[in-house]
C-alpha positions as CSV (number, residue, x, y, z in Angstrom):
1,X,132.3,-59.3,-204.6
2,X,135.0,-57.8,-207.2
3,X,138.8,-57.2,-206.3
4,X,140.3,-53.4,-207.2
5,X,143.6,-51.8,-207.8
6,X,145.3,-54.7,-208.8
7,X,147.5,-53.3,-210.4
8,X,148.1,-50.6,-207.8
9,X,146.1,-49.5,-205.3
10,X,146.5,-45.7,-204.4
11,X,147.1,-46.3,-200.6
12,X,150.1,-48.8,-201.1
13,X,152.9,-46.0,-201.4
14,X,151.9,-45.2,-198.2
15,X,151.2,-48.5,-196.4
16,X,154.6,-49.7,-198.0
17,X,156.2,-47.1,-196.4
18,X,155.0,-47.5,-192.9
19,X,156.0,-51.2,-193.3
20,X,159.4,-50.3,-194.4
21,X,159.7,-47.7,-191.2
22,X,158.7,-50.4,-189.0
23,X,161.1,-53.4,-190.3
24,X,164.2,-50.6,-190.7
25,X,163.9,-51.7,-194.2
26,X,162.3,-51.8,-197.9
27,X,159.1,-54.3,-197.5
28,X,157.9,-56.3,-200.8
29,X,153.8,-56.6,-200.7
30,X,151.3,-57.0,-202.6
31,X,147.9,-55.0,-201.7
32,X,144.6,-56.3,-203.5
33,X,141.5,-55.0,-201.5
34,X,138.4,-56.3,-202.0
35,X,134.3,-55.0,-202.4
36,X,131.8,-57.1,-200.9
37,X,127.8,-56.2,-200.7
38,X,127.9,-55.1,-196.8
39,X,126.6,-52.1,-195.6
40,X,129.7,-51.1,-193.1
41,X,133.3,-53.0,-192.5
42,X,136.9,-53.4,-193.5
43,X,138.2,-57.3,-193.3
44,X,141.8,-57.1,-194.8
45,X,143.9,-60.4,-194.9
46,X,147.6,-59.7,-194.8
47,X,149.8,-62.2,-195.6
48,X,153.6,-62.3,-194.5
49,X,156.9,-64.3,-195.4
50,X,158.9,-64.9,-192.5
51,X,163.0,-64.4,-193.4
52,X,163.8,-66.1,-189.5
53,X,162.3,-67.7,-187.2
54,X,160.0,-65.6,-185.1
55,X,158.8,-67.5,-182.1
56,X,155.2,-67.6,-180.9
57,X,153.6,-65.4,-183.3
58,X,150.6,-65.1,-181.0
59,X,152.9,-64.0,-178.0
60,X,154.9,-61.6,-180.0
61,X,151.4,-59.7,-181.2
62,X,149.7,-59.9,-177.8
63,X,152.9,-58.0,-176.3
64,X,153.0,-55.5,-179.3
65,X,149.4,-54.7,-178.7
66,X,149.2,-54.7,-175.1
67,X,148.9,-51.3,-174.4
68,X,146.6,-50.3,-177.0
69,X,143.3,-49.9,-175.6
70,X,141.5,-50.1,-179.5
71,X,143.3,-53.4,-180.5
72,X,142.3,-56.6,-180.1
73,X,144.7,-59.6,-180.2
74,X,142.2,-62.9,-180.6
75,X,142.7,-66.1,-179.0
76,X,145.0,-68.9,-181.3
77,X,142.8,-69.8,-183.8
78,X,140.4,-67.5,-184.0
79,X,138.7,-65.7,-187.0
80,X,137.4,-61.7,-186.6
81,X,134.1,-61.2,-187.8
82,X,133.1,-57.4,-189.3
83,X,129.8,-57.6,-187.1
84,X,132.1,-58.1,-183.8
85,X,133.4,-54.4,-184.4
86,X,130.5,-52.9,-185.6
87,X,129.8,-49.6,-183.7
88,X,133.5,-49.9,-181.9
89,X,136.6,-47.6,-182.5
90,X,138.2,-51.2,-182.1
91,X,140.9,-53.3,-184.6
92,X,140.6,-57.1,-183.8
93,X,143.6,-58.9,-184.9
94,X,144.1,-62.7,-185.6
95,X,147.8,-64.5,-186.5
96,X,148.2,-67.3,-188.1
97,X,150.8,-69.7,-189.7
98,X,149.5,-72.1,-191.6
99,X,151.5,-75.5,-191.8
100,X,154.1,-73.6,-189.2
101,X,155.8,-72.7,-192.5
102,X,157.2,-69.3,-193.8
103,X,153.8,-67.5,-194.2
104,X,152.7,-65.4,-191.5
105,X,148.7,-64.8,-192.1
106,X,147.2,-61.7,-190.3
107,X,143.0,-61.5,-190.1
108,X,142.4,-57.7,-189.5
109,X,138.5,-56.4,-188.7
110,X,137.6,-52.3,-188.2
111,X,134.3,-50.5,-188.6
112,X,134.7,-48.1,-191.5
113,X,132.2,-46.0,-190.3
114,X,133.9,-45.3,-186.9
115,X,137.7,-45.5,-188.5
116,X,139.1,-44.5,-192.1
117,X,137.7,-41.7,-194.3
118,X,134.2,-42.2,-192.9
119,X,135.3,-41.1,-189.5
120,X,135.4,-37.4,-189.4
121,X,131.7,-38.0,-190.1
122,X,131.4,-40.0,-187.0
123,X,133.8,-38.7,-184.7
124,X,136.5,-41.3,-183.5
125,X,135.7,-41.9,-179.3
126,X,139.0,-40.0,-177.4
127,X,140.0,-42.3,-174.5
128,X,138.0,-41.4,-170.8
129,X,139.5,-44.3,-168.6
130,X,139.8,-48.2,-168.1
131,X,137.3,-49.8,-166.0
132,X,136.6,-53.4,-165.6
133,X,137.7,-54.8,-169.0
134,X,135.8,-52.2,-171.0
135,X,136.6,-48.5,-172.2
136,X,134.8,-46.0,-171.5
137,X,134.8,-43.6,-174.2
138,X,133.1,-40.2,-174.9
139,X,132.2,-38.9,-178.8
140,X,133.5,-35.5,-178.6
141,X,130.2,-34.3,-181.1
142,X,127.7,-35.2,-178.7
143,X,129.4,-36.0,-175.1
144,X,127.5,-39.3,-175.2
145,X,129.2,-42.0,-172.9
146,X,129.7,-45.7,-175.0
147,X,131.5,-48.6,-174.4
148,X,133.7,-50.2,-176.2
149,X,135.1,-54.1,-175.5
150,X,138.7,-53.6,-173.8
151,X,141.2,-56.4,-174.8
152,X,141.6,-58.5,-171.2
């Protein structure tokens, strides 16, 4: 496992700005990503210092993501694995705040080949329709039907 762009990764000018559009404001961060010997996966660990108090974290991020069909919001606690997503057009989120202090920790699993720069390769699934807590997607290339874990 060895760390890159340290010293500034090329996809921070852009993430930095998306943070800053979505706070109204300019947003300090530090971006190190990380190579580890797996085949397929993105796990990114985002970590945040609260200026107020915020309320239940866990609350506030189930609401924000309730109406997106390819996020997942874990239960308190939890911990997103790579292998949970692998396969899915599917985020799974976990919050945390360690000590209940000013540092909001965020756990963030995708598949890489199904999101990012690998997906035009693998065509992202385009929404079909919500059925009993799953998604049921098509893959425009091929018109195969898949399933995809729909946050309950």
């Amino acid at each position: 496992m060895k760390a890159y762009g340290a010293s500034g990764h090329r996809h921070l000018p852009e993430i930095r700005q998306g943070l800053g559009d979505a706070a109204s404001r300019s947003v300090g961060l530090t971006f190190v990503p990380h190579l580890t010997p797996m085949i397929r996966g993105i796990h990114a660990t985002l970590y945040g210092r609260l200026t107020g108090e915020p309320g239940d974290l866990q609350a506030l991020f189930e609401t924000r993501f309730a109406g997106e069909p390819f996020v997942d919001v874990m239960p308190p606690g939890s911990h997103p694995e790579t292998r949970s997503v692998k396969g899915a057009n599917l985020c799974r989120l976990a919050v945390h705040r360690p000590g209940d202090g000013d540092t909001v920790v965020v756990l963030s699993v995708i598949d890489n080949l199904v999101k990012g720069a690998s997906g035009p390769g693998d065509p992202q699934p385009q929404p079909d329709v919500r059925l009993r807590g799953e998604c049921r997607a098509r893959r425009p290339r091929d018109d195969a039907l898949i399933r995809i874990p729909y946050p309950q």
